[in-house]
N, CA, C and O of each residue as an XYZ file, in Angstrom:
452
protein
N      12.170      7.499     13.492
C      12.178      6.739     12.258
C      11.728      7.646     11.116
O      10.574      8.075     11.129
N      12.584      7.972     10.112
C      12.133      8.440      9.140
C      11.461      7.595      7.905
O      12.137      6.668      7.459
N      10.101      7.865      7.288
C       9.282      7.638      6.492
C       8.797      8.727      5.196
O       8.854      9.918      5.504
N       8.483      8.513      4.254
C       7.597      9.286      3.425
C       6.017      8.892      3.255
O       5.220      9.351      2.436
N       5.799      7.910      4.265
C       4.150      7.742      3.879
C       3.870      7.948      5.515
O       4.681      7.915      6.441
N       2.849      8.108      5.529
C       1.802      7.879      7.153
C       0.681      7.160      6.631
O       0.341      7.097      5.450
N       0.017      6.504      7.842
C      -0.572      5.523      7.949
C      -1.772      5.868      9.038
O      -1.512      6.225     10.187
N      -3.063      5.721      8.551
C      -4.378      5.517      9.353
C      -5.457      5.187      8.871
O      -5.846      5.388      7.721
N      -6.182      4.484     10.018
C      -7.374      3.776      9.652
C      -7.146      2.733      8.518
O      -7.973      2.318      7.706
N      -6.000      2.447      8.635
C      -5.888      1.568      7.098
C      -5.705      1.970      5.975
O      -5.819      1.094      5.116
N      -5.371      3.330      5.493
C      -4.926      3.883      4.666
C      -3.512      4.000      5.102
O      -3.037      4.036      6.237
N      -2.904      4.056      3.829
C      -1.363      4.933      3.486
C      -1.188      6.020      2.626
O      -1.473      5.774      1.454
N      -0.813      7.117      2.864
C      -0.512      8.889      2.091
C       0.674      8.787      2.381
O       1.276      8.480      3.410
N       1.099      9.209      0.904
C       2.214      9.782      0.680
C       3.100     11.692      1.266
O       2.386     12.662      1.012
N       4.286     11.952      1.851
C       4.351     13.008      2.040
C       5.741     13.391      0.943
O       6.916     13.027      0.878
N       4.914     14.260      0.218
C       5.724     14.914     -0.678
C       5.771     16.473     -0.221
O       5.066     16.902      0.692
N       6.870     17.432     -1.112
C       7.361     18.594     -0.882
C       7.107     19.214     -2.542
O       7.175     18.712     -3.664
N       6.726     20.815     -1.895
C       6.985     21.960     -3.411
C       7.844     23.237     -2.990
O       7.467     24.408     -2.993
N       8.736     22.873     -2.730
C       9.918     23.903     -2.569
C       9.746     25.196     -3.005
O      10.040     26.077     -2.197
N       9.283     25.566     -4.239
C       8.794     26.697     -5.090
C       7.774     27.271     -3.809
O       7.982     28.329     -3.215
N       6.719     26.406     -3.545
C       5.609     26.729     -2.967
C       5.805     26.738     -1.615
O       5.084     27.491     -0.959
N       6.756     25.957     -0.957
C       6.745     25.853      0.156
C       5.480     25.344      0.689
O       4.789     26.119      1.350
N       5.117     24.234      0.505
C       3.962     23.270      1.015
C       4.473     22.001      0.899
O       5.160     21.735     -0.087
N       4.233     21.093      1.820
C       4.097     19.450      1.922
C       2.766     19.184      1.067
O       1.948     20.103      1.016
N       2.529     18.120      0.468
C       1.449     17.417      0.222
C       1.593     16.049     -0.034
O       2.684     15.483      0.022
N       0.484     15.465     -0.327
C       0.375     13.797     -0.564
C      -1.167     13.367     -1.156
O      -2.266     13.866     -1.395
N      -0.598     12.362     -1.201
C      -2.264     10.952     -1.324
C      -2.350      9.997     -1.473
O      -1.450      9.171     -1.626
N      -3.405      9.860     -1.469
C      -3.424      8.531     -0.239
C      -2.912      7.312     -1.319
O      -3.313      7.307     -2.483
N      -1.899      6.196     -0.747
C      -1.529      5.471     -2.149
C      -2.246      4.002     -2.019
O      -3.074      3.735     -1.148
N      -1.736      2.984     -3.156
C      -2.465      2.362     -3.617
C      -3.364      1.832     -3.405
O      -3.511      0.756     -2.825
N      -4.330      2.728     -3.982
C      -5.985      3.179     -4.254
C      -5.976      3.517     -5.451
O      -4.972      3.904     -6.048
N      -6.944      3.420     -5.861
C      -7.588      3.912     -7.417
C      -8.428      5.046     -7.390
O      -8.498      5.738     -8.406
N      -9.311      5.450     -6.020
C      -9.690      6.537     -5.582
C      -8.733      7.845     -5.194
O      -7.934      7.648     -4.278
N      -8.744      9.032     -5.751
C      -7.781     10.380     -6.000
C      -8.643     10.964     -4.692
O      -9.814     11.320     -4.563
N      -7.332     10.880     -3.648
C      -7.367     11.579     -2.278
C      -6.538     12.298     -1.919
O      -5.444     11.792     -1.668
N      -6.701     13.657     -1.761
C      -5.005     14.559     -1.484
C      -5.155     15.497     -0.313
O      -6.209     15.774      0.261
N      -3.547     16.091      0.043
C      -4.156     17.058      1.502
C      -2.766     17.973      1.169
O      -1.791     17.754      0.450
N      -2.932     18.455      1.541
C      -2.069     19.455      1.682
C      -1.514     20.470      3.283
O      -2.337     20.638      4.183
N      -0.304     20.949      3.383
C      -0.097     21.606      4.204
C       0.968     22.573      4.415
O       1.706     22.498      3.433
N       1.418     23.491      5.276
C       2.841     24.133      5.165
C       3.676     23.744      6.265
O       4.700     24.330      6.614
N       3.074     22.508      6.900
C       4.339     21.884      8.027
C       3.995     20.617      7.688
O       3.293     20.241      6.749
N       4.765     19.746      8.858
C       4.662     18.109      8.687
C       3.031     17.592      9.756
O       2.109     16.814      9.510
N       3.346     18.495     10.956
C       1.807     18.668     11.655
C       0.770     18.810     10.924
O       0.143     17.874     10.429
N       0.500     20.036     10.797
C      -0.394     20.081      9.487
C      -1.142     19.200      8.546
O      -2.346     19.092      8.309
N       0.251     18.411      7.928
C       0.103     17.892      7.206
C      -0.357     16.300      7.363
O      -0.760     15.524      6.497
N      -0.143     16.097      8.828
C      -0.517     14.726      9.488
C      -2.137     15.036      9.560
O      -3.060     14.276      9.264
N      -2.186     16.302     10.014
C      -3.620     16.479     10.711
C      -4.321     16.308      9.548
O      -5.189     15.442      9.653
N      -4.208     17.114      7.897
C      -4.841     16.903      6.686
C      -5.111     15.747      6.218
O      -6.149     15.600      5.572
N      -4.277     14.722      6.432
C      -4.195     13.406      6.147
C      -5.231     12.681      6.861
O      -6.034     11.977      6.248
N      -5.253     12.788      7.865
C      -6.121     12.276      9.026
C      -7.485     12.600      8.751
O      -8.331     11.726      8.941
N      -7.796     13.631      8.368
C      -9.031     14.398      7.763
C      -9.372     13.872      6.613
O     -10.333     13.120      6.453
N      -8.692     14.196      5.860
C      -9.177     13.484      4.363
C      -9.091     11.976      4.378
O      -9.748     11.296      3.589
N      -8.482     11.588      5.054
C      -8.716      9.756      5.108
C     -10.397      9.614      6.056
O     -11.143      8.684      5.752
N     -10.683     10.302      6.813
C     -12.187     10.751      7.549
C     -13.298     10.712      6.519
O     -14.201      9.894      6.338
N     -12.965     11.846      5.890
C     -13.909     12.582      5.060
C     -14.489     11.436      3.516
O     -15.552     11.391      2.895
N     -12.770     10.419      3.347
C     -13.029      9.399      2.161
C     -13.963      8.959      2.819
O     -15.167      9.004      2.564
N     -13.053      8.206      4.306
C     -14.488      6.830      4.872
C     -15.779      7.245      4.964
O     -16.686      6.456      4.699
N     -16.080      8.751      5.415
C     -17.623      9.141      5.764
C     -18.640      9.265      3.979
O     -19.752      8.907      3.592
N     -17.267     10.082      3.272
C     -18.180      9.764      1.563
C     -18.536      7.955      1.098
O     -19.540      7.426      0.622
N     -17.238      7.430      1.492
C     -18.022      5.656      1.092
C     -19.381      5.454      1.706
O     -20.442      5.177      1.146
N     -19.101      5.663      3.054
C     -20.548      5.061      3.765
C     -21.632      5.709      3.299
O     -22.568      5.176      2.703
N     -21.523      6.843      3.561
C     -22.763      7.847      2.491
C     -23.014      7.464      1.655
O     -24.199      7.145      1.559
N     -21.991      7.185      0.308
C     -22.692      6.706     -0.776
C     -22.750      5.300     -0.676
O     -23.027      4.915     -1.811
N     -22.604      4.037      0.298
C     -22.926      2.777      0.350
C     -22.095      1.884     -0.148
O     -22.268      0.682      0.053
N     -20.967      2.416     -0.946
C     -19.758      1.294     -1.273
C     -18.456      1.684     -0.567
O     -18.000      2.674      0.003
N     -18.093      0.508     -0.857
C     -16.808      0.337      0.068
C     -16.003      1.012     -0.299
O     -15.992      1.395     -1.469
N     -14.815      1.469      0.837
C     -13.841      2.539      0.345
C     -12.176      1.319     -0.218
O     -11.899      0.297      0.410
N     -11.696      1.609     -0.947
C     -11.014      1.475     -1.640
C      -9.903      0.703     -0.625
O      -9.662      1.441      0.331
N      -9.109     -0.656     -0.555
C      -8.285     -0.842      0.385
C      -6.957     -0.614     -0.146
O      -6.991     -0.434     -1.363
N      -5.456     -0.546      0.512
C      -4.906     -0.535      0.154
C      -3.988     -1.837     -0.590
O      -2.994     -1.610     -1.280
N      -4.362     -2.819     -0.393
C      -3.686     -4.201     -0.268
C      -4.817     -4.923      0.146
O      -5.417     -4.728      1.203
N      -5.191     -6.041     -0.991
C      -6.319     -6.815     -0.975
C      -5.119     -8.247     -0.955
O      -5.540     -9.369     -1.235
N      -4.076     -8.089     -0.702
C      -3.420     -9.666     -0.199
C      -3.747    -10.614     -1.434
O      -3.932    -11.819     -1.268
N      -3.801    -10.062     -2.561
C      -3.351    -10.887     -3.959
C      -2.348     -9.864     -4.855
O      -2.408     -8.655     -4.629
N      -1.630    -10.273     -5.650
C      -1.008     -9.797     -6.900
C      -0.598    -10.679     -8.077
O      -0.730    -11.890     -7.904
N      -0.308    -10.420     -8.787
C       0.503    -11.108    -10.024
C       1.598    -10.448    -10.063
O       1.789     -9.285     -9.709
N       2.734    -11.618    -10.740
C       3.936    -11.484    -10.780
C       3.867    -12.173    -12.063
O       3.059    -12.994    -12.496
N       5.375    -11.404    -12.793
C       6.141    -12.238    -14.496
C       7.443    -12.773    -13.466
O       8.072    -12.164    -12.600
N       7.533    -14.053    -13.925
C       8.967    -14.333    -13.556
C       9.259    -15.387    -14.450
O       9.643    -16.507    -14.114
N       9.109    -15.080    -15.337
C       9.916    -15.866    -16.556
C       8.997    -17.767    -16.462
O       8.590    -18.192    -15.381
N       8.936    -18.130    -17.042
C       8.820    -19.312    -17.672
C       9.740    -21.110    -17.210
O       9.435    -22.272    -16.942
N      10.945    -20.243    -17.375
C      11.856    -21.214    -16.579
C      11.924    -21.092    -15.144
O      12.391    -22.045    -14.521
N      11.529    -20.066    -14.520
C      11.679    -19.851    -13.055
C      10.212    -20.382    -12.654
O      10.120    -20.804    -11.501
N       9.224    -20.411    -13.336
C       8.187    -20.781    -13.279
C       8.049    -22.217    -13.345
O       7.392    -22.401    -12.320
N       8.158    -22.939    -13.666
C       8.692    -24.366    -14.059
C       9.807    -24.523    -12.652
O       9.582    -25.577    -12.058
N      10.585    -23.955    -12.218
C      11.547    -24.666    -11.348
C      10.885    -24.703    -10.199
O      10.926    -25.693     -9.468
N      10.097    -23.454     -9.876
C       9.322    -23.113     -8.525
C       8.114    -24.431     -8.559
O       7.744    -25.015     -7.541
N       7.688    -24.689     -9.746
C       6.396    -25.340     -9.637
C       6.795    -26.970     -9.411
O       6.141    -27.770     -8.741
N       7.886    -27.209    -10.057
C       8.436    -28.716     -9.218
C       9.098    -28.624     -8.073
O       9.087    -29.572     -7.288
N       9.682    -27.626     -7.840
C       9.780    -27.453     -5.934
C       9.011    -27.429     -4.981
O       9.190    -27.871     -3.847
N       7.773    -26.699     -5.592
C       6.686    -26.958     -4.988
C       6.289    -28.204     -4.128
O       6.237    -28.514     -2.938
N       5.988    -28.857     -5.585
C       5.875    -30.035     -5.387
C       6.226    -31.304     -5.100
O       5.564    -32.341     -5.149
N       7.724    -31.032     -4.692
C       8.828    -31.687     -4.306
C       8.454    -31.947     -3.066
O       8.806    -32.945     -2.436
N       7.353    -30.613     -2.449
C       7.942    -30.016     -0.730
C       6.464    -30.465     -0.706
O       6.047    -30.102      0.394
N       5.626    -30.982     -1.275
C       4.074    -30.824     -1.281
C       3.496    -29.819     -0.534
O       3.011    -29.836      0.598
N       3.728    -28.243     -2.001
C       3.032    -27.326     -1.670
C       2.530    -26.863     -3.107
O       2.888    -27.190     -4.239
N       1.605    -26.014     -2.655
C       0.950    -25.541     -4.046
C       2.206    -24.165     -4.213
O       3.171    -23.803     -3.540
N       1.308    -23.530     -5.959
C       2.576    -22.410     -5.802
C       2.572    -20.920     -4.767
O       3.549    -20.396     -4.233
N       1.326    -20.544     -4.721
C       0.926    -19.689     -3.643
C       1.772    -19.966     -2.544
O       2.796    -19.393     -2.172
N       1.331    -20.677     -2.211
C       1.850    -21.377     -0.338
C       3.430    -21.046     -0.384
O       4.052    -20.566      0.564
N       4.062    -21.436     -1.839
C       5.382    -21.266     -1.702
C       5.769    -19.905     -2.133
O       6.541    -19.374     -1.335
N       5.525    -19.338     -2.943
C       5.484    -18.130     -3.123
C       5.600    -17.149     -2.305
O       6.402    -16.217     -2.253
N       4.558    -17.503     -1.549
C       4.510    -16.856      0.236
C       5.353    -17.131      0.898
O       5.903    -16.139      1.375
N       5.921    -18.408      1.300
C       7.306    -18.436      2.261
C       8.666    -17.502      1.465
O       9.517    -16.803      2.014
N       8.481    -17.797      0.030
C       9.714    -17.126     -0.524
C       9.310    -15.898     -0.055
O      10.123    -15.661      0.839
N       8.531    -14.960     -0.121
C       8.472    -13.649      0.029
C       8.326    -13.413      1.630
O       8.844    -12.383      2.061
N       7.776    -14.129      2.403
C       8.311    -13.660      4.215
C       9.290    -14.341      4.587
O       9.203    -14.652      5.775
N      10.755    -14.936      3.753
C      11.878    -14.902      3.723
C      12.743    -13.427      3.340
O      13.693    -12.961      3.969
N      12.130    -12.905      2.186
C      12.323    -11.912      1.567
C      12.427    -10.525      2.725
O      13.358     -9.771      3.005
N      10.957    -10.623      3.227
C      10.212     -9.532      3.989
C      10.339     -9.507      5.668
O       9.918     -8.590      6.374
N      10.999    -10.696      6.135
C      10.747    -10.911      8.019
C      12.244    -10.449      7.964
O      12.948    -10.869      7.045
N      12.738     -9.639      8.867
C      14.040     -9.714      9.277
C      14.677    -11.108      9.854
O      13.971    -11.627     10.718
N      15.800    -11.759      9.555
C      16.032    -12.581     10.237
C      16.754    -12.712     11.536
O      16.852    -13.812     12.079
C-alpha cells in the first residue's frame, strides 16, 4: 500500500522528498507542535520518525503537559446557510440533533460500502 504519512503511537508524519539533496523528510502533522526527522532512505526515515515521535512524548512528560493529539474528534465546518437550514429540519424530521447527523453523513462519506 502506498502512503505519504506513517503512523505511531498516535501520531501521523508526513514523508516528503529533496531531490537537490537527496534526503526524505517530514513532520509530524496536525499538531501545532514543530516535529521533524529526516533521512537518506525510506528505513531511515521510518526509524527517525519513530524517534522523534519518542523523544516529543518523553519532552511532554518531562515538562508535564500533554503532547499535542492529532484529532481531538471535533471540527467546524461553513456550509452555507441554506444547507444549514435543510440539514437542521432533517434532523429533526429523523429526531436527531445536528452532530449526530452530521456524523452519519460523514461515515457515509468515509466507510466503504
Amino acid at each position: 500500500m502506498n502512503s505519504n504519512v506513517m503512523k505511531y503511537k498516535g501520531q501521523v508524519g508526513s514523508i516528503e522528498h529533496d531531490l537537490e539533496q537527496g534526503v526524505l523528510y517530514g513532520k509530524l502533522l496536525f499538531i501545532s507542535d514543530l516535529v521533524t526527522y529526516e533521512a537518506e532512505n525510506l528505513r531511515g526515515l521510518e526509524a527517525e520518525f519513530k524517534t522523534s515521535v519518542g523523544e516529543y512524548l518523553a519532552d511532554c512528560e518531562s515538562m508535564g503537559i500533554l503532547p499535542n493529539k492529532p484529532f481531538k474528534g471535533s471540527f467546524n465546518i461553513r456550509i452555507g446557510r441554506d444547507l444549514h437550514q435543510k440539514l437542521a429540519m432533517k434532523a429533526a424530521d429523523e429526531g436527531l440533533g445536528l452532530n449526530e447527523a452530521v456524523q452519519r453523513a460523514v461515515e457515509k462519506f468515509v466507510v466503504p460500502q
